[in-house]
C-alpha positions in Angstrom: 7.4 -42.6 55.1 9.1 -40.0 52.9 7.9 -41.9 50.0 4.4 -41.4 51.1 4.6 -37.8 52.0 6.0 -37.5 48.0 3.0 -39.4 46.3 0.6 -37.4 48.4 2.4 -34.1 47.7 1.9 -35.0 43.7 -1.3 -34.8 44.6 -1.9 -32.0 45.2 -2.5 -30.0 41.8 -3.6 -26.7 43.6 -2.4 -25.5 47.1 -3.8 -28.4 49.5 -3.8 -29.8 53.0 -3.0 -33.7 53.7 -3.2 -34.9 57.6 -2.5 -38.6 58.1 -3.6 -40.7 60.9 -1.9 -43.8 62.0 -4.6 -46.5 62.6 -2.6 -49.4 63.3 0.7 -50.3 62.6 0.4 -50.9 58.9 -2.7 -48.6 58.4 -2.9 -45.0 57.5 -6.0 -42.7 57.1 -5.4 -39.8 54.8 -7.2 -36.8 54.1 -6.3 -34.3 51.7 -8.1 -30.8 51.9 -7.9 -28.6 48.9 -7.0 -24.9 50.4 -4.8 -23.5 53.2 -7.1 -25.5 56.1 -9.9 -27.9 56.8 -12.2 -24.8 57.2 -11.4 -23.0 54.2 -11.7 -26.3 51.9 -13.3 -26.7 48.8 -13.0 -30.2 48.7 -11.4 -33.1 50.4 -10.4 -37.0 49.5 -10.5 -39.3 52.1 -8.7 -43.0 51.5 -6.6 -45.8 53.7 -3.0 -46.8 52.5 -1.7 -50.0 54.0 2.1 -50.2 53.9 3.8 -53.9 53.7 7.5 -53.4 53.6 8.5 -50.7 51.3 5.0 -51.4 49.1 2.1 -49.3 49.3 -1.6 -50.4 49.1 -4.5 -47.7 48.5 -8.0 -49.6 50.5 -9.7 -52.0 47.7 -8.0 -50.9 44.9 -9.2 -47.3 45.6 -9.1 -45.1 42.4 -7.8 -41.9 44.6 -8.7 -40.1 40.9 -12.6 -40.7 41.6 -12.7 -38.1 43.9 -14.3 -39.8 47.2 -15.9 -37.1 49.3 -15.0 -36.9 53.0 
């Protein structure tokens, strides 16, 4: 898990919000907010990782970089 909170910490290239939701077991929802909260965002990602052992798996070969809107 620590790994994940770094990758989506280097995400972050201006102060920024991430929550992530456990959907199942091996299934994680993440949203990361640009600003201080949800309210006061500019813009948010949304995206599902799927961890199998210590490998992680962004939904459909998601390009995080394309900037899906929540």
């Amino acid at each position: 898990m620590l790994e994940l909170l770094a990758f989506l910490v280097g995400m972050c290239t201006e102060p920024c919000t991430i929550k992530v939701e456990q959907l199942s077991h091996r299934e994680r929802s993440v949203m990361i907010y640009t600003g201080a909260t949800e309210v006061t965002s500019r813009r948010c990602l949304k995206f599902k990782i799927y961890l199998q052992g210590s490998n992680m798996y962004i939904q459909n070969g998601f390009d995080i970089r394309e900037r899906k809107e929540c």
